[in-house]
N, CA, C and O atoms as a CHARMM CRD file, in Angstrom:
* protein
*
  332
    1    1 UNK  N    -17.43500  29.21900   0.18600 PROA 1      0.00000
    2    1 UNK  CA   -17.51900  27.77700   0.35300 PROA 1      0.00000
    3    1 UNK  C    -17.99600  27.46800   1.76800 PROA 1      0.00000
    4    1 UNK  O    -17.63800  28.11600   2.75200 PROA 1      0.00000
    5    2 UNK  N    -18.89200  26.35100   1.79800 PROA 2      0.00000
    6    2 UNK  CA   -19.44000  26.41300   3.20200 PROA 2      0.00000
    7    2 UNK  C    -18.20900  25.60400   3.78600 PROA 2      0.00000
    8    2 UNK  O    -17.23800  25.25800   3.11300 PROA 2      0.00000
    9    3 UNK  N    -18.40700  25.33100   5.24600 PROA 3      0.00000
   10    3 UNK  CA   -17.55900  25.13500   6.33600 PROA 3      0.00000
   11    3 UNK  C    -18.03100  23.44600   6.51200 PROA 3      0.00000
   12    3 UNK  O    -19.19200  23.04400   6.44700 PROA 3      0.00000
   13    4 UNK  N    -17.15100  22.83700   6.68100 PROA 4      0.00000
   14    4 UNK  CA   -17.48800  21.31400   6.37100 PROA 4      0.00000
   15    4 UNK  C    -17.13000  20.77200   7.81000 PROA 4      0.00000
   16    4 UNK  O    -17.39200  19.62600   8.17600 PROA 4      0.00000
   17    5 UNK  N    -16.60300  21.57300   8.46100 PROA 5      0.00000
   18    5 UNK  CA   -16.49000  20.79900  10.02100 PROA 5      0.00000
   19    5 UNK  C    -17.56200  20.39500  10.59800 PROA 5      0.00000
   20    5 UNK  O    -17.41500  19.67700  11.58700 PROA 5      0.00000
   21    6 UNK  N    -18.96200  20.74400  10.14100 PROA 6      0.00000
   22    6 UNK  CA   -20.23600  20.54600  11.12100 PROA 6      0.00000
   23    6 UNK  C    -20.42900  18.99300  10.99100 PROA 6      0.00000
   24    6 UNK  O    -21.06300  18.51500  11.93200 PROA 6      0.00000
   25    7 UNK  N    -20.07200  18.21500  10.15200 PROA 7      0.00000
   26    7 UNK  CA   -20.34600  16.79400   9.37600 PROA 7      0.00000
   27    7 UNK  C    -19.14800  15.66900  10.41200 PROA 7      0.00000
   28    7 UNK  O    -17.97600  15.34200  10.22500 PROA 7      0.00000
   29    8 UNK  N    -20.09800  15.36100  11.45100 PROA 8      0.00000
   30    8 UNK  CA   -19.63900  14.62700  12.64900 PROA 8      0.00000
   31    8 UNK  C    -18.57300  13.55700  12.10000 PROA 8      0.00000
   32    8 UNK  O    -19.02200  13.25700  10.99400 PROA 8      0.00000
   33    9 UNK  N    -17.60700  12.96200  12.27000 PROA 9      0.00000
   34    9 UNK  CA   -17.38500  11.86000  11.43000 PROA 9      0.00000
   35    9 UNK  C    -18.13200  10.48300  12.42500 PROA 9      0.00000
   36    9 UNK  O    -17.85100   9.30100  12.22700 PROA 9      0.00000
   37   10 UNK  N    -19.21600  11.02700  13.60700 PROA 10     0.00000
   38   10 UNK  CA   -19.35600   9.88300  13.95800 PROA 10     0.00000
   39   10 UNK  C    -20.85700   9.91000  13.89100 PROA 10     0.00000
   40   10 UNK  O    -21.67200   9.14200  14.40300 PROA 10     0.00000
   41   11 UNK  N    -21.01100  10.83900  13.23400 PROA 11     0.00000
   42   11 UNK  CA   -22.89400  11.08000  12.66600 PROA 11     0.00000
   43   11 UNK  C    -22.96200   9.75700  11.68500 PROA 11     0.00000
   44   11 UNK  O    -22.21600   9.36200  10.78900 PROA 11     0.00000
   45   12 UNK  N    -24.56800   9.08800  12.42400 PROA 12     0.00000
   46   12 UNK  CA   -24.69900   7.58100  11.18400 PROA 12     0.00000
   47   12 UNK  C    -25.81200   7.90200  10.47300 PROA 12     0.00000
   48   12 UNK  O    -26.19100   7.01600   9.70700 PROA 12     0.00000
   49   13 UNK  N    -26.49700   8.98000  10.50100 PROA 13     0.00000
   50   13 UNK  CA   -27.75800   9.07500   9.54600 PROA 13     0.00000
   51   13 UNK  C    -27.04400  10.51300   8.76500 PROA 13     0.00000
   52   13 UNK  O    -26.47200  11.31300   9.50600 PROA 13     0.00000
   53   14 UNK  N    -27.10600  10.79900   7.25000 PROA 14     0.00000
   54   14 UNK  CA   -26.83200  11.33100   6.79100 PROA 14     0.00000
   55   14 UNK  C    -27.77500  12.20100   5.94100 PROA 14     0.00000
   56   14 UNK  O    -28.62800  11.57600   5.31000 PROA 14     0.00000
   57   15 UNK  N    -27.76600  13.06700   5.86400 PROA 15     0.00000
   58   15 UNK  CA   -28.78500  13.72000   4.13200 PROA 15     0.00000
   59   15 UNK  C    -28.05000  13.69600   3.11900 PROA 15     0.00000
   60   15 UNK  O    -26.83300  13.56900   3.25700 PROA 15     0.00000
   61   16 UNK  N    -28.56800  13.79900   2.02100 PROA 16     0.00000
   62   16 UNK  CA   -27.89000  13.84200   0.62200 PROA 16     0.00000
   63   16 UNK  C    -26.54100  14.75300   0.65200 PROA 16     0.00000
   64   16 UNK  O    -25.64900  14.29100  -0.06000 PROA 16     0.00000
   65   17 UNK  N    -26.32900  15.53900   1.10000 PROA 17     0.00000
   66   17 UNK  CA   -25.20800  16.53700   1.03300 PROA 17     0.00000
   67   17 UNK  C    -24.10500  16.32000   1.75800 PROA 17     0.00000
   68   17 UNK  O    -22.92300  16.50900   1.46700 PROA 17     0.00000
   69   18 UNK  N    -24.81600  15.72800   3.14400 PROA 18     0.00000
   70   18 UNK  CA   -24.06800  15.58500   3.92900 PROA 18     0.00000
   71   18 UNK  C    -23.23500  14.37200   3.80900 PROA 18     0.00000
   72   18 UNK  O    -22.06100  14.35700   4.17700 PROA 18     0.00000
   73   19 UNK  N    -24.09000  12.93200   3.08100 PROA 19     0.00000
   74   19 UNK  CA   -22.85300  12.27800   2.56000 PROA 19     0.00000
   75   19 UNK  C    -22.10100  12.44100   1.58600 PROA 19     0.00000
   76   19 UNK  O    -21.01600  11.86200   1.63400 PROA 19     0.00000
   77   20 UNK  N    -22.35900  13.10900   0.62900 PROA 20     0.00000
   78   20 UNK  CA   -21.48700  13.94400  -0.53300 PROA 20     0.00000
   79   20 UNK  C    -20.11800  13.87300  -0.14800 PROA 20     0.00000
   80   20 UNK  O    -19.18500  13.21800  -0.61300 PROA 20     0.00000
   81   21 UNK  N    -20.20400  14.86800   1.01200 PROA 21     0.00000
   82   21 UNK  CA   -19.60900  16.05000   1.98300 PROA 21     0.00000
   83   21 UNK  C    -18.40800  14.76600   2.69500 PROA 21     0.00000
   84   21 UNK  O    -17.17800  14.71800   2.65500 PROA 21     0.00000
   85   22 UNK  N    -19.24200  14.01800   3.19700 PROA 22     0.00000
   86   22 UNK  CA   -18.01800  13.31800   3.94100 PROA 22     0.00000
   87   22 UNK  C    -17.11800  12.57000   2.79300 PROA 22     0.00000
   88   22 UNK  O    -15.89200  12.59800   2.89900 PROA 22     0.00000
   89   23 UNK  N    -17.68600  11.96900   1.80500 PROA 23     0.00000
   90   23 UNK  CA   -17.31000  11.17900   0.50100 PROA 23     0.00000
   91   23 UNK  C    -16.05400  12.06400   0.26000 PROA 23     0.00000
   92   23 UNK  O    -14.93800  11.61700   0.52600 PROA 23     0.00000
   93   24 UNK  N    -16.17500  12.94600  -0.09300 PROA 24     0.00000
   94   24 UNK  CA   -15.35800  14.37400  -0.64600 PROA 24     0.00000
   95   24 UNK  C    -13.72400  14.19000   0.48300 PROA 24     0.00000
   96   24 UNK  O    -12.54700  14.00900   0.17400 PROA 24     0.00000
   97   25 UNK  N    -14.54400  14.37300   2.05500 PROA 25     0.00000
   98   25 UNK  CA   -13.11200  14.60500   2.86500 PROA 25     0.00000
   99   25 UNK  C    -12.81400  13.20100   3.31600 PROA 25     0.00000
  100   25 UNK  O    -12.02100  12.94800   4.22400 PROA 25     0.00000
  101   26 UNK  N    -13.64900  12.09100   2.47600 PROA 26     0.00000
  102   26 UNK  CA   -12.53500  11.07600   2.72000 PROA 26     0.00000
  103   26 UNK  C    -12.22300  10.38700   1.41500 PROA 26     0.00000
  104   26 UNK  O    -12.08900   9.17800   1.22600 PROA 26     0.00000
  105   27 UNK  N    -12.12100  11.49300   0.44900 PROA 27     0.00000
  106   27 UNK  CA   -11.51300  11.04300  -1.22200 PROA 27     0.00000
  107   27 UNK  C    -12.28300  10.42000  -1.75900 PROA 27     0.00000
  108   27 UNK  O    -11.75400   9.96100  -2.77100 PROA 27     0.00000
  109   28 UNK  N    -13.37100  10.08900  -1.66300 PROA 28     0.00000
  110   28 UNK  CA   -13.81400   8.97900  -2.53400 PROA 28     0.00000
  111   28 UNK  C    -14.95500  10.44900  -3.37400 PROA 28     0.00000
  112   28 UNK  O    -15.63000  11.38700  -2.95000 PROA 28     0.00000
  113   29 UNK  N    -14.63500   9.93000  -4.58500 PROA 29     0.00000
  114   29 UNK  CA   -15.68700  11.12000  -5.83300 PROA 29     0.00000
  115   29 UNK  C    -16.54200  10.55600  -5.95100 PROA 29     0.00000
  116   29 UNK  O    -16.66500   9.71200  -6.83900 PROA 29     0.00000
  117   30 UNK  N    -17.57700  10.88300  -4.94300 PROA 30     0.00000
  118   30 UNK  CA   -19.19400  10.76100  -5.53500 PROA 30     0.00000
  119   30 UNK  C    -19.68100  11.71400  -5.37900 PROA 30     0.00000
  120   30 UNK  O    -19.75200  12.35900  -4.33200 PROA 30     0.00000
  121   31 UNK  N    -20.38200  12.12500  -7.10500 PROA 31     0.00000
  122   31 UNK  CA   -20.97600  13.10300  -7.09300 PROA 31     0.00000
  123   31 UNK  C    -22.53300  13.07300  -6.47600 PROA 31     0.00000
  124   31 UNK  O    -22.91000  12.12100  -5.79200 PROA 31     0.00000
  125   32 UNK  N    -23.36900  14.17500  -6.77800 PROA 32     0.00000
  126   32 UNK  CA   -25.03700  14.64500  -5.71500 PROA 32     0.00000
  127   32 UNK  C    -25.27500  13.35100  -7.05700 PROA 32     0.00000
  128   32 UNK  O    -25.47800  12.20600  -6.65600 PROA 32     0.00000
  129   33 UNK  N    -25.24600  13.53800  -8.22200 PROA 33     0.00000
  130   33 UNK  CA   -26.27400  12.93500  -9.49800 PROA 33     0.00000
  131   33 UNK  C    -25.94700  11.27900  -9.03800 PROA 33     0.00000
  132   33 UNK  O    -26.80200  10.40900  -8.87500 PROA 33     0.00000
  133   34 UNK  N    -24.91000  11.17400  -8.93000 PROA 34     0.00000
  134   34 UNK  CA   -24.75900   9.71500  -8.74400 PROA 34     0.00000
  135   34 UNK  C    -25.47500   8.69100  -7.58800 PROA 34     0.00000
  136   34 UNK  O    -25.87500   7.54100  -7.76800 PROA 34     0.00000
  137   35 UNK  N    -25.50600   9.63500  -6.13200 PROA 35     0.00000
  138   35 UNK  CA   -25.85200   8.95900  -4.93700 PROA 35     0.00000
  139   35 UNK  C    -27.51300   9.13500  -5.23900 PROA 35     0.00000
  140   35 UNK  O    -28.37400   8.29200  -4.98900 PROA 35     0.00000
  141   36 UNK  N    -27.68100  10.23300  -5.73800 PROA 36     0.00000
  142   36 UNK  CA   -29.78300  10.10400  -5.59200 PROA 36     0.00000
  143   36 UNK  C    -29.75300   9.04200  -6.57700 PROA 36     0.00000
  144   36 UNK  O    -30.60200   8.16200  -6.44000 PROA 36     0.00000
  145   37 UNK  N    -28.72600   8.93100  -7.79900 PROA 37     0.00000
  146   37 UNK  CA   -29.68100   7.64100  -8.59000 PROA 37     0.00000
  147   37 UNK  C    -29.24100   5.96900  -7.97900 PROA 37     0.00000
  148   37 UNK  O    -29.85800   4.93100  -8.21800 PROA 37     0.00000
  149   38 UNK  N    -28.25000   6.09800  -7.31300 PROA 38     0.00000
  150   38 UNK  CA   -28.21100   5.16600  -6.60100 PROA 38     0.00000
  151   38 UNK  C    -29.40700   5.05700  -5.65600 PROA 38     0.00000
  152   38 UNK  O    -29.76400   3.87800  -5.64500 PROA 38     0.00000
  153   39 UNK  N    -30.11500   5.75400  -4.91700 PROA 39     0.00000
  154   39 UNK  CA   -31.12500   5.93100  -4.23700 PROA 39     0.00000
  155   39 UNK  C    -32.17300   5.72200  -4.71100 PROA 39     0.00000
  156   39 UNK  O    -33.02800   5.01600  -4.17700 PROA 39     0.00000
  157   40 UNK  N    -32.30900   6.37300  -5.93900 PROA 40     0.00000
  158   40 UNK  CA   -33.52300   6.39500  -6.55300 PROA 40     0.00000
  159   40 UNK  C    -33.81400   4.83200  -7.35900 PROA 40     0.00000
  160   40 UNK  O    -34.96500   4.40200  -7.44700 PROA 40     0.00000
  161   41 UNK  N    -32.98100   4.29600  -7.75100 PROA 41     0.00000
  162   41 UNK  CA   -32.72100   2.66400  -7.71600 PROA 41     0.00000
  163   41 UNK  C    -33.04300   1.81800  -6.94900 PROA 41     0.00000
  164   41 UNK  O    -33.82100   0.93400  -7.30800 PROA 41     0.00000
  165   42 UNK  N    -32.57800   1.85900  -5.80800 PROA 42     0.00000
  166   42 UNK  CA   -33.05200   0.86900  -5.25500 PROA 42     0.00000
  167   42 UNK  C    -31.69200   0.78100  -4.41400 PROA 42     0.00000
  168   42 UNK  O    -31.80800   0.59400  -3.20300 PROA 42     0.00000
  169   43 UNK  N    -30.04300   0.93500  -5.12500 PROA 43     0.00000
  170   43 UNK  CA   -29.32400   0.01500  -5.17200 PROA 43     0.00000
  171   43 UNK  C    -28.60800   0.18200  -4.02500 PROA 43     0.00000
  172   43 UNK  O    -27.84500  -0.67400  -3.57800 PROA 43     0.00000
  173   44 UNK  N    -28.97800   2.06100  -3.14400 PROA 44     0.00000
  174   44 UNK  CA   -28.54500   2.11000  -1.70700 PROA 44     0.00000
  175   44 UNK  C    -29.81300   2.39600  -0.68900 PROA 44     0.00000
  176   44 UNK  O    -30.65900   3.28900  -0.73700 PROA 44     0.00000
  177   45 UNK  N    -29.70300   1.71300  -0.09600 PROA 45     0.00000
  178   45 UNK  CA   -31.21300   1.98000   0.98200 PROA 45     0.00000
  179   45 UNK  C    -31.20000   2.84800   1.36400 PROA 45     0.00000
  180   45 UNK  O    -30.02100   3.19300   1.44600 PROA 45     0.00000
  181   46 UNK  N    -32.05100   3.83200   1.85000 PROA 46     0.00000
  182   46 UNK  CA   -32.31000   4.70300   2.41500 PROA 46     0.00000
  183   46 UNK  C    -33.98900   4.80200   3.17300 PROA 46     0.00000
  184   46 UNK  O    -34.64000   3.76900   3.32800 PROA 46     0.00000
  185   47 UNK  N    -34.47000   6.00000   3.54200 PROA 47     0.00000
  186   47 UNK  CA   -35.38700   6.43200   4.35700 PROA 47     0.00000
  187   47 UNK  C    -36.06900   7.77600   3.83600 PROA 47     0.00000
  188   47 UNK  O    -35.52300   8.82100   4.19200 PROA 47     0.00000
  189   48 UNK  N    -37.03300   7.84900   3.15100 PROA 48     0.00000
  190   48 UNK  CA   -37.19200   9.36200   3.07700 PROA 48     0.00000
  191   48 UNK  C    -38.51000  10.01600   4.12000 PROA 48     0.00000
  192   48 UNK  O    -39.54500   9.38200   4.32800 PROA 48     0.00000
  193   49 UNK  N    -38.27600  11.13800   4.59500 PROA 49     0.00000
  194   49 UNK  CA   -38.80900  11.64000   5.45000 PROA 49     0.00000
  195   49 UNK  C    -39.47500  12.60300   4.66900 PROA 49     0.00000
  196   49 UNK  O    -39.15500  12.33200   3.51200 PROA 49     0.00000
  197   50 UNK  N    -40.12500  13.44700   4.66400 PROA 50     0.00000
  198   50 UNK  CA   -41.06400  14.51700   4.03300 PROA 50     0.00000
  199   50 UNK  C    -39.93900  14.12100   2.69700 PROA 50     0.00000
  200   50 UNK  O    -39.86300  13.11200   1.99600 PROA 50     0.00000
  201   51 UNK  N    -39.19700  15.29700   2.71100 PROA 51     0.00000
  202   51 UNK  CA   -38.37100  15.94000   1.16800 PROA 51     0.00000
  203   51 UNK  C    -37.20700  15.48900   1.13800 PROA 51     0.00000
  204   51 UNK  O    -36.37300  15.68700   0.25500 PROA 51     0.00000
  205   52 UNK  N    -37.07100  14.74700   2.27200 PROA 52     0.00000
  206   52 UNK  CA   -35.38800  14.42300   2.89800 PROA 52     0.00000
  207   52 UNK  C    -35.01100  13.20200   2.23200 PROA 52     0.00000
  208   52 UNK  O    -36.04400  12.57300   2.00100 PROA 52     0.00000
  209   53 UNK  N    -34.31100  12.77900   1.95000 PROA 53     0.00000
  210   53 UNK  CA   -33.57900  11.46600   2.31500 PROA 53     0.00000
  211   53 UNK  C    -32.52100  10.98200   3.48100 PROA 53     0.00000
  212   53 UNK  O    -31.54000  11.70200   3.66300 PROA 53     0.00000
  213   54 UNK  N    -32.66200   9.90400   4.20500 PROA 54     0.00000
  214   54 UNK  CA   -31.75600  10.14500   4.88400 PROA 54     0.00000
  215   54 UNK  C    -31.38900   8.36700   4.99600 PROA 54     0.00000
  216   54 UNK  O    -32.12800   7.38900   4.88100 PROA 54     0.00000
  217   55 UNK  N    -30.16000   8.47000   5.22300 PROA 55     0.00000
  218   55 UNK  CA   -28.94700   7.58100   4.32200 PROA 55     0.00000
  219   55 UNK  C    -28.15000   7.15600   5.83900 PROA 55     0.00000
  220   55 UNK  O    -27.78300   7.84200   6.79300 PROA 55     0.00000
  221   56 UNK  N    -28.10800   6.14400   5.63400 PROA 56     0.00000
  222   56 UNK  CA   -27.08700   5.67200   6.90000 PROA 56     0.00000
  223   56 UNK  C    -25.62400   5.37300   6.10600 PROA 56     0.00000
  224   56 UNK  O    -25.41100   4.88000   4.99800 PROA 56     0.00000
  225   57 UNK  N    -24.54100   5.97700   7.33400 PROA 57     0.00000
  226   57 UNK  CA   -23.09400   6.01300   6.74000 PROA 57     0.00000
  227   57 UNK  C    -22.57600   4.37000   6.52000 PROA 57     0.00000
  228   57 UNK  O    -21.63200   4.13100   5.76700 PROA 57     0.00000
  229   58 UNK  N    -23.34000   3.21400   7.30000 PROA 58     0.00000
  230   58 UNK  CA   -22.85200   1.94500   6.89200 PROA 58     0.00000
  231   58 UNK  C    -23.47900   1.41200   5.88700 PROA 58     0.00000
  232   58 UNK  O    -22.80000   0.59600   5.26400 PROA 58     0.00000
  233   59 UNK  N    -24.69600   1.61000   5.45200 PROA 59     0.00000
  234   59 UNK  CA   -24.87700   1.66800   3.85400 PROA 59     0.00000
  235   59 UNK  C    -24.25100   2.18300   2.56500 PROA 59     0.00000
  236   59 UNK  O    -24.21000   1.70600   1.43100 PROA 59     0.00000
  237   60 UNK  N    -23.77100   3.31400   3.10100 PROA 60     0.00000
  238   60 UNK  CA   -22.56900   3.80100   2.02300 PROA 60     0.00000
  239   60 UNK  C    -21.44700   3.00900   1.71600 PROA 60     0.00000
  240   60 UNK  O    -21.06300   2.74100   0.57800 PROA 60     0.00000
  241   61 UNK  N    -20.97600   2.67100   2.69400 PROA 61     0.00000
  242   61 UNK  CA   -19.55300   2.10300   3.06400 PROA 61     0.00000
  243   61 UNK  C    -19.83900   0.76200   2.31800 PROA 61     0.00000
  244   61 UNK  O    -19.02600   0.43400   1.45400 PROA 61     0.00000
  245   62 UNK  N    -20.95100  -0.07500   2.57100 PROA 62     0.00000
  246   62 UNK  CA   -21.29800  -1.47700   2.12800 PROA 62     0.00000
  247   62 UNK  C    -21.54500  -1.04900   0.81700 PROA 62     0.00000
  248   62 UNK  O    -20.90800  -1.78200   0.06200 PROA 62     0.00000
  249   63 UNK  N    -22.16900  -0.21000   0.20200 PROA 63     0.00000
  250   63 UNK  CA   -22.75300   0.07900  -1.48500 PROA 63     0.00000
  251   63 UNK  C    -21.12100   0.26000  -2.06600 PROA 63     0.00000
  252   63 UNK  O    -20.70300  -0.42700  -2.99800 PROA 63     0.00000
  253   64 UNK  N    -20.37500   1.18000  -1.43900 PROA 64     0.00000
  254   64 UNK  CA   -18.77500   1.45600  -2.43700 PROA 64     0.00000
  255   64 UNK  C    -17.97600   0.57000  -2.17100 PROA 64     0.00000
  256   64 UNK  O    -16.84500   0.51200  -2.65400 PROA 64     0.00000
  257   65 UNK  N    -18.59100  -0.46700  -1.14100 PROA 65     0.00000
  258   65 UNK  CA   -17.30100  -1.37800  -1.31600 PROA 65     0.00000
  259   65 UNK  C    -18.08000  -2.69100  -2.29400 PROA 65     0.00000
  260   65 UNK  O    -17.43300  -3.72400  -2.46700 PROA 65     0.00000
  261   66 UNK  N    -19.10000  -2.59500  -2.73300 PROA 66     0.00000
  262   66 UNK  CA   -19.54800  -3.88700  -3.22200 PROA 66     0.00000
  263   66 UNK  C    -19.79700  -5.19000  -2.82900 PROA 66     0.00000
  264   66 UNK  O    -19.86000  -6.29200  -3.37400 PROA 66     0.00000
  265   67 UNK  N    -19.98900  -4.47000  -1.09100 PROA 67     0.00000
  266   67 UNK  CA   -19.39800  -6.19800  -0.35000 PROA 67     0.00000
  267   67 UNK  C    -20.83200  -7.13800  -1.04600 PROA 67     0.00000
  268   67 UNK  O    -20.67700  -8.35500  -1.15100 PROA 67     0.00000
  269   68 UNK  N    -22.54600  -6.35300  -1.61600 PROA 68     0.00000
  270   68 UNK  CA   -23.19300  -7.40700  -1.62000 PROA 68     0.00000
  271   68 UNK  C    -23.46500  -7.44000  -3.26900 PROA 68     0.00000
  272   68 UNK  O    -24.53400  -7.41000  -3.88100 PROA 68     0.00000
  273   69 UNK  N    -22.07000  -7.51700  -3.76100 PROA 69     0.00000
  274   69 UNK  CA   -21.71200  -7.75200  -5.17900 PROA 69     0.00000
  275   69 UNK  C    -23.30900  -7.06900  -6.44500 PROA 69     0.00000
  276   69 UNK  O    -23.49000  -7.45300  -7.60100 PROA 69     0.00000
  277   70 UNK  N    -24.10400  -6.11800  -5.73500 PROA 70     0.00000
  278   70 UNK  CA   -25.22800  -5.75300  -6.48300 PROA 70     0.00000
  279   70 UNK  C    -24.50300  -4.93400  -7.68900 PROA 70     0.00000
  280   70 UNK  O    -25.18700  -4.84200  -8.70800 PROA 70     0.00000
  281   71 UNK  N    -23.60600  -4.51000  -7.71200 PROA 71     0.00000
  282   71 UNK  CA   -23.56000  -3.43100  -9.25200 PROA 71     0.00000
  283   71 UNK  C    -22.20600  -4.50300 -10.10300 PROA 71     0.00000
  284   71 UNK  O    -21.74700  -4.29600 -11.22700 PROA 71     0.00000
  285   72 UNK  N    -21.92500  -5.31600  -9.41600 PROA 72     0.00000
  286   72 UNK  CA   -20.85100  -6.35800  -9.99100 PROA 72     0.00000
  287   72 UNK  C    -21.66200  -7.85000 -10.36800 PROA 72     0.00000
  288   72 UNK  O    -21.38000  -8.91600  -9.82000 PROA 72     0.00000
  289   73 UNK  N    -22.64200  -7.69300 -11.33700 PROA 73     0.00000
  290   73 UNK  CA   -23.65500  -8.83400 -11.84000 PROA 73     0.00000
  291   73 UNK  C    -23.01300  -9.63800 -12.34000 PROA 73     0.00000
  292   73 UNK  O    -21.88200  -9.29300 -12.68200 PROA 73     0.00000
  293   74 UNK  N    -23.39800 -10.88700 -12.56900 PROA 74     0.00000
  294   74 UNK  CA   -22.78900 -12.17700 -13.28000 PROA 74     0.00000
  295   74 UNK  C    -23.02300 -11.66700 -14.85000 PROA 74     0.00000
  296   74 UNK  O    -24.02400 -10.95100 -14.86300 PROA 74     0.00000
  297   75 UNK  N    -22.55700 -11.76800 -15.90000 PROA 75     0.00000
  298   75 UNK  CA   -22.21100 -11.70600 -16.92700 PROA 75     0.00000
  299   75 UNK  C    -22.81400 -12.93200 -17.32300 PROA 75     0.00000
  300   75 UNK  O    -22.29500 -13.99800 -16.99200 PROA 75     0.00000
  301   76 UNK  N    -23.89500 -12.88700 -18.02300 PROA 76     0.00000
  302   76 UNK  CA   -24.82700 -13.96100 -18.87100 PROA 76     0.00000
  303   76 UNK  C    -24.48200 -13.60000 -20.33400 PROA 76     0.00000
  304   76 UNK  O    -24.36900 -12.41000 -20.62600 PROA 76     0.00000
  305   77 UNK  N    -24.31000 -14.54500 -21.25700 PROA 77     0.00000
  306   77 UNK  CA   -23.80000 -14.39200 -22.69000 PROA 77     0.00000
  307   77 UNK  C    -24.58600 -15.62600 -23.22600 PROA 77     0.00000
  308   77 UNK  O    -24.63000 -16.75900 -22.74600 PROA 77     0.00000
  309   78 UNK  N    -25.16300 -15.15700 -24.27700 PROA 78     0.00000
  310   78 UNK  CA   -26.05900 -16.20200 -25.21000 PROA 78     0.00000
  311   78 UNK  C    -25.27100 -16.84600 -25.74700 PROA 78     0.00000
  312   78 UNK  O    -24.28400 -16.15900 -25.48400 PROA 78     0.00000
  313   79 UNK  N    -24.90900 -17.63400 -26.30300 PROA 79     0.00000
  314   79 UNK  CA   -24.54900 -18.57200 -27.22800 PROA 79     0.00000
  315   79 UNK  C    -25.72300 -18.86700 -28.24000 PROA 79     0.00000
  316   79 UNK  O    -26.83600 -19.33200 -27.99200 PROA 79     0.00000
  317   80 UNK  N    -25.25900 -18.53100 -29.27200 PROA 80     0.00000
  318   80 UNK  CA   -25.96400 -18.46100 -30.52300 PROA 80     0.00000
  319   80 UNK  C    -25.36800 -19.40600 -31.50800 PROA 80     0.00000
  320   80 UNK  O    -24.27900 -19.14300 -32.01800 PROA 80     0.00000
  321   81 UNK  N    -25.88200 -20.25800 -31.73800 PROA 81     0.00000
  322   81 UNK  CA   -25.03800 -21.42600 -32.94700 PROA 81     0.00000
  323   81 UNK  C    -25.69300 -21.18500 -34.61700 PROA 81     0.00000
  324   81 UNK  O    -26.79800 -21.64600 -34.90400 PROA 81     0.00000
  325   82 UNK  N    -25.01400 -20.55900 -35.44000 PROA 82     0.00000
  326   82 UNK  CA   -25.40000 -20.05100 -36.22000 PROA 82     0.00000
  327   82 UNK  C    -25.33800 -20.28400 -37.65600 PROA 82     0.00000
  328   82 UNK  O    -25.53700 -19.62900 -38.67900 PROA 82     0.00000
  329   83 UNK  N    -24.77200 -22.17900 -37.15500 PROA 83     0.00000
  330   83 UNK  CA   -24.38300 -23.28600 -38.67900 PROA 83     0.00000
  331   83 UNK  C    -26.26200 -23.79700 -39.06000 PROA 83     0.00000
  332   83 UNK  O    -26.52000 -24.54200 -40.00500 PROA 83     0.00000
């Protein structure tokens, strides 16, 4: 198992692993599949450099807490009158 001390807790640009990695030692379960499709969405900003992605730790923090209510949508319901 690799050695997880290298992952600064005051490092703000992250790679894919490396926020995994901190997610992990501060409890929160996000898996690799989940954060690239969050990425790959749209729905966490990021930066990609050649092959990289690289992810700022206050974007994370703002995407899992929902502060800008994007994955918590208003609930639209048709009403269908059907007399």
């Amino acid at each position: 198992m690799q050695d997880n001390r290298h992952i600064s807790q005051k490092q703000d640009i992250l790679n894919i692993r490396e926020t995994v990695e901190r997610c992990k030692l501060r409890g929160i379960p996000l898996s690799e599949y989940t954060l690239r499709r969050a990425l790959k969405s749209g729905a966490l900003p990021c930066r990609i450099v050649g092959r990289t992605y690289l992810i700022s730790w206050a974007n994370v923090e703002r995407w899992l807490s929902c502060e800008d209510s994007a994955d918590n949508g208003a609930v639209v319901r048709k009403c269908i009158d059907y007399r």
